[in-house]
C-alpha positions as CSV (number, residue, x, y, z in Angstrom):
1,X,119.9,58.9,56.3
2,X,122.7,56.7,55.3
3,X,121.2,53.9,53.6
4,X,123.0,54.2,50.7
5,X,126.2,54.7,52.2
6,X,125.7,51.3,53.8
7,X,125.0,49.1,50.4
8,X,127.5,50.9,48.5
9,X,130.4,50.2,50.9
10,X,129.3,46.5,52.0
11,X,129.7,45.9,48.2
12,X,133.1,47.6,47.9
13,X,134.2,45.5,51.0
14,X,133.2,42.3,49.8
15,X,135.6,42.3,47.0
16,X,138.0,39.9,46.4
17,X,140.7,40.1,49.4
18,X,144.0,39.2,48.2
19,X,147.5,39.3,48.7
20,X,149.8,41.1,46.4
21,X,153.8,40.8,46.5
22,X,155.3,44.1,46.7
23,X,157.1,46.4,48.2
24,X,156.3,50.3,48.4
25,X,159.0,53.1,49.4
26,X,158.7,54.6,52.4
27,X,157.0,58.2,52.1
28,X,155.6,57.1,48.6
29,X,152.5,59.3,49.6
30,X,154.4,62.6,48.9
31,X,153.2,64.3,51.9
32,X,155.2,66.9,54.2
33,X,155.6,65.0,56.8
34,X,158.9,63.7,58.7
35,X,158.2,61.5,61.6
36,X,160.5,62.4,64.3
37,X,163.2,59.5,65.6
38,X,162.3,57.5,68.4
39,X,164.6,57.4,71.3
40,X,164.8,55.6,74.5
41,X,164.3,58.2,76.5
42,X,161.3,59.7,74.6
43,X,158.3,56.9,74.9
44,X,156.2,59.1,73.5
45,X,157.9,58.6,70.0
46,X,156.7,55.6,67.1
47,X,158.0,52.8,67.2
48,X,156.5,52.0,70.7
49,X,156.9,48.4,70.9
50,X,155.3,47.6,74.2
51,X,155.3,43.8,75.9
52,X,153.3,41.7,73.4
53,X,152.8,38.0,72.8
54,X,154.3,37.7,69.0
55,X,157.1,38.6,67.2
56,X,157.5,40.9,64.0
57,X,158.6,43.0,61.8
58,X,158.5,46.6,62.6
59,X,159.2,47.5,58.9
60,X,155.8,46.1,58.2
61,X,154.2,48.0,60.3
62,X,155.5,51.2,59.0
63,X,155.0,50.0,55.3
64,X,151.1,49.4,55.9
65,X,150.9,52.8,56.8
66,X,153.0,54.2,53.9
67,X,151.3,52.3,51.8
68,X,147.6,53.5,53.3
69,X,148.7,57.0,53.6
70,X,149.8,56.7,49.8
71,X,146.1,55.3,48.5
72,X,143.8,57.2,50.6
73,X,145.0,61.1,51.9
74,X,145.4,63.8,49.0
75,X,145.4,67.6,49.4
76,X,143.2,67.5,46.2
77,X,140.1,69.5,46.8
78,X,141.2,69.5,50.4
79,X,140.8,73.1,50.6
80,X,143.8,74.3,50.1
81,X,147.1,75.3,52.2
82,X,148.0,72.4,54.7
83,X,144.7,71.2,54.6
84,X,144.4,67.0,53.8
85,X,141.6,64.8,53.4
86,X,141.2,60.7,53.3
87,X,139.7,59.9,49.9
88,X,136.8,57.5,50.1
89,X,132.8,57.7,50.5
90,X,131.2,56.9,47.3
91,X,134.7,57.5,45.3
92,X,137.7,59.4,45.9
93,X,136.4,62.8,45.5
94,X,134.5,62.2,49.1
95,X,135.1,62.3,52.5
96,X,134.1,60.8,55.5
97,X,134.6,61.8,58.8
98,X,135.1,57.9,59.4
99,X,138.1,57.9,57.6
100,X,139.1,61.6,58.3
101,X,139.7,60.1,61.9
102,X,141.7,57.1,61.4
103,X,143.9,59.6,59.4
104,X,144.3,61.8,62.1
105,X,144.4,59.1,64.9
106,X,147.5,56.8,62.8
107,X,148.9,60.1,62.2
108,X,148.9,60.8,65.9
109,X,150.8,56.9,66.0
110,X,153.1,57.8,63.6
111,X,154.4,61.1,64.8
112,X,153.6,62.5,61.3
113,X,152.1,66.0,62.6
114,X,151.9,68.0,59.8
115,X,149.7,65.3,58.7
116,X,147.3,65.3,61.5
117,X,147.1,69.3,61.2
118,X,146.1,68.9,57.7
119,X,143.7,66.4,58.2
120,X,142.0,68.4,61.5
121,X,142.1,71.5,59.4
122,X,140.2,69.8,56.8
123,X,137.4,68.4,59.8
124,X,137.2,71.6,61.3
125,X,135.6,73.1,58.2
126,X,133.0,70.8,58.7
127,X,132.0,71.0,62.2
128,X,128.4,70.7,63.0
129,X,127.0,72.7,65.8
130,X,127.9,70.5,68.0
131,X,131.8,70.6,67.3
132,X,131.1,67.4,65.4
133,X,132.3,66.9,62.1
134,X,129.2,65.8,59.4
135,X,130.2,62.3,57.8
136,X,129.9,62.4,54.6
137,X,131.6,65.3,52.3
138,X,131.1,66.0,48.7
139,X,133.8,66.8,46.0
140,X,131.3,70.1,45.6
141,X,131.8,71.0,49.5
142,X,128.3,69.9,50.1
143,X,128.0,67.3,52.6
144,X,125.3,64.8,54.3
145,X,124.4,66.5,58.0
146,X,125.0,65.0,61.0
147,X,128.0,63.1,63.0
148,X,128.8,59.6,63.6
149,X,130.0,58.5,67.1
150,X,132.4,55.9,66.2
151,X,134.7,58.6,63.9
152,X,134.4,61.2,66.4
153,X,135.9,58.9,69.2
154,X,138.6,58.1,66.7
155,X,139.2,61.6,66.1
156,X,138.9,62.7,69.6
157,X,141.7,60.1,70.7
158,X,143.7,61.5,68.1
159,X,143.8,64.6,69.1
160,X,144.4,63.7,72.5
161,X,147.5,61.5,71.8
162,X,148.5,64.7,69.8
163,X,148.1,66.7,73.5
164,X,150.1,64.3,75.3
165,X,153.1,64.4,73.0
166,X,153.6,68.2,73.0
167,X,152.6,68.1,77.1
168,X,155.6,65.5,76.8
169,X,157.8,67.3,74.5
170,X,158.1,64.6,71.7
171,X,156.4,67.0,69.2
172,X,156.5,70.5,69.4
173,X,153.3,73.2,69.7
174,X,151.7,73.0,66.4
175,X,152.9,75.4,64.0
176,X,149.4,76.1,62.6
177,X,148.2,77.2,65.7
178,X,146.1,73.9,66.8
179,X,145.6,73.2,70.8
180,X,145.2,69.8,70.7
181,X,144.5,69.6,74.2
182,X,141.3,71.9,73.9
183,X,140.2,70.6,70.5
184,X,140.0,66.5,72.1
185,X,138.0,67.9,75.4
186,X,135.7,69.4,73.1
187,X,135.2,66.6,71.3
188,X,134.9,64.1,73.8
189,X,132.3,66.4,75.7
190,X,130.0,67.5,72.5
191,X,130.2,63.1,72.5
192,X,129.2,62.7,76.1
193,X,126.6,65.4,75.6
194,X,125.2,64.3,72.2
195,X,125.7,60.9,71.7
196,X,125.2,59.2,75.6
197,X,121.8,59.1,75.8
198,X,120.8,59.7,79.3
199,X,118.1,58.8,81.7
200,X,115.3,60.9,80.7
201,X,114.6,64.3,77.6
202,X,118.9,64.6,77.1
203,X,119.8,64.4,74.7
204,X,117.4,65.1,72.0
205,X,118.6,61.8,69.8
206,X,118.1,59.4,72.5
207,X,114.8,57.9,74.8
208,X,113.0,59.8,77.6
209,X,112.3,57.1,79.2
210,X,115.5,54.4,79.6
211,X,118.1,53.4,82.0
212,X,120.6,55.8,80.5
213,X,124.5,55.3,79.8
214,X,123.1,53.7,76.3
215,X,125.6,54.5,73.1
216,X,123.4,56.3,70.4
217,X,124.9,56.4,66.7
218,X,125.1,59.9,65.9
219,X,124.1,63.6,67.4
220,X,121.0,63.8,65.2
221,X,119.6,60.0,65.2
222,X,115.6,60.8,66.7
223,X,115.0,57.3,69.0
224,X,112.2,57.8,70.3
225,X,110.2,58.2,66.9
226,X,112.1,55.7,65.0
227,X,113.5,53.7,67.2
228,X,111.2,53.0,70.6
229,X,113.6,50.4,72.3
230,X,116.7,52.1,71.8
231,X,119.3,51.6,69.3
232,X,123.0,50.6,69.8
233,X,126.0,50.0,67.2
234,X,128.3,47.8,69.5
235,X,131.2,48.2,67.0
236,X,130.9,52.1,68.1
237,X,131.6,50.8,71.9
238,X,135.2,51.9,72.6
239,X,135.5,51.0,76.6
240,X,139.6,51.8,76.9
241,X,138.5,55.3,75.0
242,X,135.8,56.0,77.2
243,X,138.4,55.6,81.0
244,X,140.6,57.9,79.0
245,X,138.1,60.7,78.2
246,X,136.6,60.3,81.8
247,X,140.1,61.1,83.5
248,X,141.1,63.6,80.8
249,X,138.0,65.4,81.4
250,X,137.4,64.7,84.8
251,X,134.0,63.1,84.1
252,X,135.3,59.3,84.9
253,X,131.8,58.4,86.8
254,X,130.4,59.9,83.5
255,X,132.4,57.4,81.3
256,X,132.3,54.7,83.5
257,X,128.5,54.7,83.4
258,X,128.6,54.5,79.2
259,X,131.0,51.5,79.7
260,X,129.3,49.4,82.6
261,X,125.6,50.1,80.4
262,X,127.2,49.1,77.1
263,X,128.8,46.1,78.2
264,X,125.6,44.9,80.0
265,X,124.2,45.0,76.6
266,X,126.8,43.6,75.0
267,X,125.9,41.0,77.9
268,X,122.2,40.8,76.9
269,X,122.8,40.4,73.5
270,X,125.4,37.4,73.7
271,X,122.9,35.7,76.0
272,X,119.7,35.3,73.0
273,X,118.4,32.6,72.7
274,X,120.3,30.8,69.5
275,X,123.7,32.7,70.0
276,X,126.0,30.1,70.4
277,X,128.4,32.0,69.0
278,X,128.4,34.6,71.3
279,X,129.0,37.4,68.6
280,X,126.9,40.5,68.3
281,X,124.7,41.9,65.9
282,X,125.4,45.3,63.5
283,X,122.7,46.7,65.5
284,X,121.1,46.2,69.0
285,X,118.0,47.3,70.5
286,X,119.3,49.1,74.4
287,X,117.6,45.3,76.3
288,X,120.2,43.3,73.7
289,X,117.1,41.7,70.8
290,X,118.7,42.7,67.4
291,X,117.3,45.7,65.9
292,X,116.5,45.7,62.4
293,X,117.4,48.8,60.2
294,X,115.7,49.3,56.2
295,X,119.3,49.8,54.6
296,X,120.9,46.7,56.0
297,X,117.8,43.8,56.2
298,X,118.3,40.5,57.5
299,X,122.2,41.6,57.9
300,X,121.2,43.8,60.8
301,X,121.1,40.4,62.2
302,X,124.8,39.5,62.0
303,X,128.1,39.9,62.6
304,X,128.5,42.1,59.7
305,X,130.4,44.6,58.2
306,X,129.5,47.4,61.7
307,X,129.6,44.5,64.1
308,X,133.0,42.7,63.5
309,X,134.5,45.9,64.9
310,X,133.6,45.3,68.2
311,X,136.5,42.8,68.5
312,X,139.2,45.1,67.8
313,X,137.4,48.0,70.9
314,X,137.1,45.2,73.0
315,X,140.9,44.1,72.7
316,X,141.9,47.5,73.4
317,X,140.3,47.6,76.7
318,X,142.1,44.1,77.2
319,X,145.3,46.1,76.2
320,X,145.0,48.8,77.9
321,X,142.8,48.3,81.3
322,X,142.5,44.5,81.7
323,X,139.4,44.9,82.9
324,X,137.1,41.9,83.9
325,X,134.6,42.7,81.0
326,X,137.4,42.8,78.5
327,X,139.1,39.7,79.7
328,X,135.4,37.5,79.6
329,X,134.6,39.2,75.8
330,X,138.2,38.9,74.4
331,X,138.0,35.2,75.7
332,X,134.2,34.3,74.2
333,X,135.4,36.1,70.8
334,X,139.2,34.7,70.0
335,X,137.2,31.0,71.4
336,X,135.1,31.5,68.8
337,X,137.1,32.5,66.2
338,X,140.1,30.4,67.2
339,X,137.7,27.2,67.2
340,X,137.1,28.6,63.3
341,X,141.1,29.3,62.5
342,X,141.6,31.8,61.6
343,X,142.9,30.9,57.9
344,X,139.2,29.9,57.2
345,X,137.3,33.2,58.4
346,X,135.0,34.7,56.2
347,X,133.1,37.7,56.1
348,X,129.9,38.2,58.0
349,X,128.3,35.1,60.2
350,X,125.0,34.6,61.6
351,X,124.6,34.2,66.1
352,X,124.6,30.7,65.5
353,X,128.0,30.8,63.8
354,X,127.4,29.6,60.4
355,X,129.5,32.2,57.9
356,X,127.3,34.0,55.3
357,X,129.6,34.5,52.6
358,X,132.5,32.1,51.3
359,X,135.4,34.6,50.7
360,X,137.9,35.2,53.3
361,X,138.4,39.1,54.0
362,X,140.8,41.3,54.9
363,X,138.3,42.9,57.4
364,X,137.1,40.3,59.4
365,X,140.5,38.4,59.5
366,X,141.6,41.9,61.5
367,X,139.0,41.5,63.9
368,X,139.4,37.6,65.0
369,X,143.1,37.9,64.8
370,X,142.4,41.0,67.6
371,X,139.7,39.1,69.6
372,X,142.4,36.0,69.1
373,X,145.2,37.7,70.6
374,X,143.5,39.8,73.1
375,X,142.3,36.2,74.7
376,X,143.9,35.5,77.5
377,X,142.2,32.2,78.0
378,X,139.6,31.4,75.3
379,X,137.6,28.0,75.3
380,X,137.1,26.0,72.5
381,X,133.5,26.7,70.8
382,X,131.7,24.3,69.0
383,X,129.1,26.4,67.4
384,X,128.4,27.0,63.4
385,X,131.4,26.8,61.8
386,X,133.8,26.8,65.4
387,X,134.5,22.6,65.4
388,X,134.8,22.6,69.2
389,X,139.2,22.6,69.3
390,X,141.1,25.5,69.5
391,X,143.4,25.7,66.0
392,X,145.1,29.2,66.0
393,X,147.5,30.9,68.3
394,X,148.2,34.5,68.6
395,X,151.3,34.4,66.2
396,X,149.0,32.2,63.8
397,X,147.0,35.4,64.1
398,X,148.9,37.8,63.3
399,X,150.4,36.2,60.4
400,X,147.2,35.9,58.6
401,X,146.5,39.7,59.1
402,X,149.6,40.5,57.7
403,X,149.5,38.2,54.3
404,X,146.1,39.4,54.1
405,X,145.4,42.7,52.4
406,X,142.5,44.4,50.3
407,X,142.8,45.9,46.5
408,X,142.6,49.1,46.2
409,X,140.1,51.3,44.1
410,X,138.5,54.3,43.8
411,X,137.3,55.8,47.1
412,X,139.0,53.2,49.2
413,X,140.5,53.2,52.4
414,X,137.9,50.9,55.0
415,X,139.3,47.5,54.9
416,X,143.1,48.3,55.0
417,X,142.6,50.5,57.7
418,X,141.5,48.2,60.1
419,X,144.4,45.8,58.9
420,X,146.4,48.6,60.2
421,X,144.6,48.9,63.8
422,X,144.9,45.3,64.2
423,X,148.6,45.1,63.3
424,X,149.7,48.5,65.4
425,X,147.2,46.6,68.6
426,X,149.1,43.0,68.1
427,X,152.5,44.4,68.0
428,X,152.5,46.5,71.0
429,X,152.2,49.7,68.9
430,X,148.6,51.6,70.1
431,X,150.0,52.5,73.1
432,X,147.4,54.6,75.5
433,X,149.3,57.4,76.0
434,X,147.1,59.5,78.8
435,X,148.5,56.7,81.1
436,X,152.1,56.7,80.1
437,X,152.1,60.2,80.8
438,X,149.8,59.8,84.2
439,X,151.8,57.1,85.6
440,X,155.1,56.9,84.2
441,X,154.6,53.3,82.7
442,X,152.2,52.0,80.4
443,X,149.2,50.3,81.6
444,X,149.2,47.8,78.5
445,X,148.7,44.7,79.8
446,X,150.2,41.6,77.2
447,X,148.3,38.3,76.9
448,X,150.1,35.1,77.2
449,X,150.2,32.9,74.3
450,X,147.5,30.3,75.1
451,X,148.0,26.5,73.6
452,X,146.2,25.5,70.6
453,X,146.5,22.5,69.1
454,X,148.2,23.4,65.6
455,X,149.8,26.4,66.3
456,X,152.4,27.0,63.3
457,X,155.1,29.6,65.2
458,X,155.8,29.4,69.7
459,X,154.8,32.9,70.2
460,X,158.0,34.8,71.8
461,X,157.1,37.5,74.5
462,X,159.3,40.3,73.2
463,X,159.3,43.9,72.7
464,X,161.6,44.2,69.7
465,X,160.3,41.7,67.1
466,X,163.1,39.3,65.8
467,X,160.8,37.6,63.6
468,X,160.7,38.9,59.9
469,X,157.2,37.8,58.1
470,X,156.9,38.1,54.1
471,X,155.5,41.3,53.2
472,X,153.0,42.4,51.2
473,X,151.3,45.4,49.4
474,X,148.3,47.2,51.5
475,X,145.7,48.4,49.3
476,X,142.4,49.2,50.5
477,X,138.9,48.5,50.0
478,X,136.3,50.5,51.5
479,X,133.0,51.3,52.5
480,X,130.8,54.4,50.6
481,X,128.3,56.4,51.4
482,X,125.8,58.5,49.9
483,X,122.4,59.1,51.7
484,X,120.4,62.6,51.5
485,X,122.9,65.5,51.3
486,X,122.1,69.1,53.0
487,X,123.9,72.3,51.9
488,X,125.8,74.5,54.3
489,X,123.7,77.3,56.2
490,X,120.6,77.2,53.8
491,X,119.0,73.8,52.5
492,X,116.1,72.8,53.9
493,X,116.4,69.4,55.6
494,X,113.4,68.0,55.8
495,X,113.6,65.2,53.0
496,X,116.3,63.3,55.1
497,X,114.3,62.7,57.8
498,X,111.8,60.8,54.8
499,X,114.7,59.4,52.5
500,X,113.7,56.2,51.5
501,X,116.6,53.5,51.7
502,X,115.3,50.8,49.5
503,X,118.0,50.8,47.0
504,X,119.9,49.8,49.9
505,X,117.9,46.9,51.5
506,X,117.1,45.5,48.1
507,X,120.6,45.5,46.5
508,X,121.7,42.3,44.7
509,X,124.9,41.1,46.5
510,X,125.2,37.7,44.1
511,X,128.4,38.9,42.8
512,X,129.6,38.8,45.9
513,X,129.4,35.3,46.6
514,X,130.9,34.3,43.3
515,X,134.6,32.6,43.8
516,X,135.8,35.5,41.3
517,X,135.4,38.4,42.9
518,X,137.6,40.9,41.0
519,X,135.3,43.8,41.1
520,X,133.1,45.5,43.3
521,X,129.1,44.7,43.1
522,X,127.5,47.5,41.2
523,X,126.7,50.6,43.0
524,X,123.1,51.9,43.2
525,X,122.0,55.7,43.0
526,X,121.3,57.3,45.8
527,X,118.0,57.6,47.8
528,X,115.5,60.6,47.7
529,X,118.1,63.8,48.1
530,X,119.2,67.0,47.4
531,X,122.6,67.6,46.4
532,X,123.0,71.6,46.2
533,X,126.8,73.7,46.4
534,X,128.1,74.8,49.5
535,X,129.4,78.3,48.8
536,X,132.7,78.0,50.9
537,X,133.6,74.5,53.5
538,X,133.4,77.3,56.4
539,X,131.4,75.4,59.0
540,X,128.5,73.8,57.7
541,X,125.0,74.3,58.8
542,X,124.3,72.3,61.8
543,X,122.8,68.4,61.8
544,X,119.0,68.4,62.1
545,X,116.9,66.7,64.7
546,X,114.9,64.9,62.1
547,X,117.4,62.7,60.2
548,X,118.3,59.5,60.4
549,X,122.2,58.2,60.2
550,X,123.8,55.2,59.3
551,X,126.9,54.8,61.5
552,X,129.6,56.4,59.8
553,X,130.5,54.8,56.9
554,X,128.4,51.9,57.0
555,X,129.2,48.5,57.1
């Protein structure tokens, strides 16, 4: 289904990433909001500064999020009352639930809870019937059916860092009613349920026949007729998520199941024959062979606009658990992309570590900076365009993700966002809060700075940043979507499960390549679909069995 959706917003993501001087006042979105003050007897409270290996500025923190909450979240055509929505899909009249939940889960960072009740108000009008929310919405409250795991993962952890700070007393009990608590274990079960594909018939989406534990894309994907040897998006593999939801739902052999099977084929997939790199593919069959898909071609192949995400989930689970998985991923990904340096990364590269294109991106500078500083003792890689030395250290990193920020435009919100995650994850900022409240101390767990041979700053282990780097404006570029739309309660669905994706696979992406790269490639119409008005954005009628999803917002 979202083939369009996938063109449209690698073409909005390839533009031009820049930096721009500026500065931007604090609470320049104009939202209701006032964070509450942190205090050092309230952990629970932004800023968090946990142990980390660089210094900073916490003011630029702060500012990226100003400054992305200003571009992307409107209470235009959000419904009205509280209600808020991220702009962004195919322009700023859509949603996705993609960028519904990084709303809601910085919002949960930032202790801005009137903003996280608007923008869950806004999802919950668009719930599928699996307590899902669809991931594409129209300006016209029509919408494309069906979730996406990776934003309902995003959302779910939102909700339950929301939980945790009014169990904890930093925030108080919603004042709109919201139980934060109930509304994450629904999530994260509806996930488990709908988008784990088991051994055997359950759920419908996935295999009868596999090992089970497997990752499938969405709550309406059909594997077995499309896809006969499974189908995995690794950048939707969140390990540190998945040991929170099993002990906040008491399903932890559950979880740990999805995370020992997805790292095996994570495992699998780094082991192909040609993969010096040890990257991973947008998309994976379940025994690790890259799996094609028509709205992407030969980029299914690479580390593309889905895949690069993987390095920022894996760091986490550094961050958060340590765990032996993490620690041998985080060190084969920041080798690789220290042996690049990370002031030459560019977006999208091949397994065998050549780069596709020859512009340097806010995007994929968030993810090696993450897989750079989550390393806690990377080899040097000679493979593609790695030279075989090791050339950036973690404050190198970090530096280059902060001078590095996207344009904005219409409908944009993708690449700033994860400029955001990475800068919150390197400064000690993404706490996991189920533990601090479990165990009285955070399990974080900081890397130490590893020796490279050009390193530009001594990385300082410190948990209030002394260091004060230049600062820039954060606009944001973005992906788009726009496969077959379904109506609320009455459109037939059948055409999805048929939409052609063509426009997508064939769509020129020369201007991309070009060294001016001021404007977005042109957008193409959508495939084969029918667009009809949705009466009310009550909850919409449930994803059918037949379609076939992108990954939410689509890379």
């Amino acid at each position: 289904m979202r083939n369009l959706h996938s063109t449209l917003s690698q073409q909005i993501r390839r533009g031009l990433t820049i930096a721009i001087a500026a500065t931007i006042a604090l609470g320049a979105s104009g939202l209701a909001s006032t964070p509450a003050k942190a205090t050092a007897a309230n952990p629970y409270l932004f800023p968090y500064n946990q142990a980390t290996n660089i210094t900073f500025n916490i003011s630029d923190v702060t500012a990226a999020w100003q400054q992305w909450k200003a571009a992307t979240i409107t209470s235009t055509n959000a419904g009205g009352g509280i209600k808020l929505r991220v702009m962004g899909g195919t322009d700023s009249s859509s949603t996705t639930s993609e960028g519904q939940s990084y709303g809601i889960l910085f919002a949960s960072i930032f202790d801005e809870q009137s903003t996280l009740d608007g923008l869950w108000l806004y999802a919950r009008d668009y719930l599928d019937k699996y307590g899902l929310m669809h991931w594409h919405i129209y300006s016209n409250n029509t919408y494309e059916a069906g979730a996406a795991t990776d934003a309902d993962e995003d959302m779910a952890l939102g909700l339950l860092n929301a939980c945790i700070k009014v169990q904890k007393g930093a925030w108080p009990a919603s004042p709109n009613g919201i139980d934060y608590c109930a509304a994450s274990k629904s999530m994260i079960n509806a996930i488990y349920q709908y988008e784990v594909d088991k051994p055997g018939s359950e759920p419908a989406a996935g295999l009868p026949s596999n090992q089970g534990g497997e990752l499938i894309p969405g709550d309406s994907w059909v594997l077995n007729g499309q896809y006969p040897e499974g189908i995995v998006n690794l950048s939707y593999f969140s390990p540190a998520y998945y040991t929170v939801f099993g002990k906040f739902t008491g399903k932890t052999s559950e979880w740990n199941t999805v995370i020992a099977r997805n790292y095996a084929i994570t495992n699998l997939a780094q082991g192909k024959a040609g993969n010096c790199s040890k990257l991973v593919s947008n998309w994976n069959q379940y025994d690790g062979d890259p799996q094609a898909v028509s709205w992407q071609g030969d980029t299914s192949y690479y580390w593309g606009w889905d895949a690069a995400r993987f390095a920022w989930r894996v760091a986490v689970d550094k961050a958060w658990y340590n765990s032996a998985n993490a620690q041998e991923t985080a060190n084969e990904l920041g080798g690789f992309f220290s042996s690049v340096g990370i002031g030459n990364v560019k977006a999208q590269y091949k397994l065998d570590g050549t780069s596709l294109d020859g512009y340097h991106s806010t995007y994929f500078v968030a993810h090696a900076a993450s897989a750079i500083w989550a390393a806690p003792s990377p080899s040097a890689v000679s493979c593609g365009a790695a030279s075989g030395s090791l050339k950036t250290s973690p404050q190198q990193a970090y530096n280059e993700v902060l001078n590095t920020k996207e344009a904005s435009g219409d409908g944009v919100y993708f690449n700033n966002s994860w400029r955001l995650f990475a800068m919150l994850l390197m400064t000690g900022n993404f706490p996991n809060f189920y533990e601090l409240a479990n165990s009285g101390t955070a399990t974080a767990t900081p890397v130490t700075p590893t020796k490279t041979t050009a390193p530009t700053a001594t990385p300082t282990k410190t948990t209030a940043p002394t260091a004060t780097p230049t600062k820039t404006t954060a606009p944001t570029a973005t992906k788009t979507t726009a496969p077959t739309t379904v109506t609320p309660a009455t459109a037939t669905k059948t055409a999805q499960a048929t939409a052609t994706k063509t426009a997508q696979a064939t769509a020129t992406k020369t201007a991309q390549a070009t060294a001016t790269k001021t404007a977005a490639p042109t957008k193409t119409a959508a495939p084969t679909s029918t667009k009809t008005a949705a009466p009310t954005p009550t909850k919409a009628a449930e994803a059918p069995q037949g379609n076939v999803y992108l990954p939410l917002i689509a890379r």
